[in-house]
N, C-alpha and C positions, 0 to 999 in steps of 0.2 A: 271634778275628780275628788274621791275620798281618800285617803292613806291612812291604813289599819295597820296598829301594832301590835307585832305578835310577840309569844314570850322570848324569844331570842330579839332584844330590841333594835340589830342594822334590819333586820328580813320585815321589809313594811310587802301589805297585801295590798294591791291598790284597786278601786273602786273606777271608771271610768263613769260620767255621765251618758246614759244610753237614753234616746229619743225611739220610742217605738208606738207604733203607730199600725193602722190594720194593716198597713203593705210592708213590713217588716221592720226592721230599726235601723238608725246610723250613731255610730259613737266615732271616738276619736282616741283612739287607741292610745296615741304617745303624739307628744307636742313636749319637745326641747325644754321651750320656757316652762311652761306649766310642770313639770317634772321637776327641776330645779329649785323650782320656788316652792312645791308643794312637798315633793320628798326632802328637797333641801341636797340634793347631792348632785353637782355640775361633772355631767361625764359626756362622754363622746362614745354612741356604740359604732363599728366598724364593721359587725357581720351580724345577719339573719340567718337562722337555722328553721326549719321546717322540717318535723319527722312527722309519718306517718306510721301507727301503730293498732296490731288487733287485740282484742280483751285479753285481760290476764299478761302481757306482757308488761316486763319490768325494766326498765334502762337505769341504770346507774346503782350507785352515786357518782359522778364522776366528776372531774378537778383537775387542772392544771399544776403542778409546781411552782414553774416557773411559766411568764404571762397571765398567770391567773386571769379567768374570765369575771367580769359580773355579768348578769342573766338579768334580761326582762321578760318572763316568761307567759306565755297563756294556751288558751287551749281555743282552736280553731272548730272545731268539730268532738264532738261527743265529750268526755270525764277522765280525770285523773286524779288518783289521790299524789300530790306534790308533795315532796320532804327535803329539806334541806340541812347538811348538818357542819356545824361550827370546827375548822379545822385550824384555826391561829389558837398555837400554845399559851401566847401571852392573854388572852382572853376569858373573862369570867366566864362563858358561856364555852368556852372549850369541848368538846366533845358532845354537846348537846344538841337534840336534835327540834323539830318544828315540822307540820305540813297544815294543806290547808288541802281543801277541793276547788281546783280550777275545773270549768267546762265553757263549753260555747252558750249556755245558758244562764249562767253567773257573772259571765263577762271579765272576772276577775283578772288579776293578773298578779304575779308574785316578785318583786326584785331579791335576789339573791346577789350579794356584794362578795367583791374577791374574796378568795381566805374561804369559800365553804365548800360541802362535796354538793351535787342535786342528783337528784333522782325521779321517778314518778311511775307510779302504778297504773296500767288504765286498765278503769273499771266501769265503762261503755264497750258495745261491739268495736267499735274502733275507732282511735280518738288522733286529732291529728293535732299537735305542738307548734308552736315559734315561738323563736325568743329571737333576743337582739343580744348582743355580746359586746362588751369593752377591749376585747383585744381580740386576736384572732387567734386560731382553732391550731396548736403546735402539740401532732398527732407524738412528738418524743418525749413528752412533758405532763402528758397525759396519763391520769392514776384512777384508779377502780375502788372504791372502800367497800367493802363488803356490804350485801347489800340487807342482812342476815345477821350481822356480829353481835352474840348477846350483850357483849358490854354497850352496845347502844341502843340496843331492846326496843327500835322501831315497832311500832303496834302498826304494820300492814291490815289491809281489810281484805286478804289471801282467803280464799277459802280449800284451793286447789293450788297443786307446785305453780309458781309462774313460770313463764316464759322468758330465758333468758340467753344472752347471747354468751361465747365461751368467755367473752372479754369481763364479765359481768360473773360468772359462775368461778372464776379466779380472783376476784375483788380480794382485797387486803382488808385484816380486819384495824381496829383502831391501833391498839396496841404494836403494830410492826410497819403502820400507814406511813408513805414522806408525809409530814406536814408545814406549816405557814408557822415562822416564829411566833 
């Protein structure tokens, strides 16, 4: 496993070691210890999430309150441009955002730590998501950042409106967001 740091320094991109070979490949996606030891952060995830998504759609950014989630996130099938953006006040990196491209052919994966919004663009015909979650999924607590707000001037690779769902199309922008002291 590799762990790449990006420029918001808790959001590491992580590397799996992938074995491939002419009958396809096997990696090892997540192993406890080795996570711990290599990213250095002892957590416990409690839920898997799997979405299934066609081109041009957009989900989030979206973020908990209270239970804040962390994310181990990848991409099972096809591309997404991933972002994630810094929502704890007390934080140098405050308001600033980050992404990287996951696909099923990068193998990558992104950990996103409590305290931020995620999102993701897919830009394959249709790309299907998992992640793993630190707390569980508390639909009353749950918050939408805009997904659009100039003050975080996200550089999307849009070239066409996305696709978006109402919950998403109502997104709060930074300025009037709940956020993470």
């Amino acid at each position: 496993m590799k762990v790449i740091s990006s420029s918001i320094p808790d959001i590491l991109i992580i590397e799996p070691q992938v074995f491939a070979d002419d009958r396809g490949f096997f990696c090892e996606s997540y192993n406890k210890r080795l996570f711990t030891e290599k990213v250095g952060i002892a957590t416990e995830f409690v839920q898997d999430n799997h979405s299934r998504s066609r081109q041009n759609v957009l989900r989030g950014l979206h973020y908990q309150v209270h239970q804040p989630q962390g994310k181990l996130v990848r991409v099972l099938v096809g591309s997404v441009f991933d972002v994630v953006v810094d929502l704890r006040k007390s934080s140098p990196t405050f308001g600033q955002w980050d992404s990287c491209l996951l696909s099923a052919e990068n193998q990558r994966q992104v950990w996103v730590p409590p305290g931020f919004a995620h999102g993701f663009y897919v830009i394959s015909e249709v790309a299907e998501v998992f992640y793993k979650t630190t707390d569980y999924y508390a639909p009353q607590y749950e918050r939408t950042l805009l997904w659009n707000d100039p003050d975080l001037a996200i550089t999307w690779p849009i070239n066409t409106p996305p696709i978006l769902s109402v919950k998403d199309q109502v997104g709060q922008p930074l300025k009037k967001a709940e956020i993470y002291p």
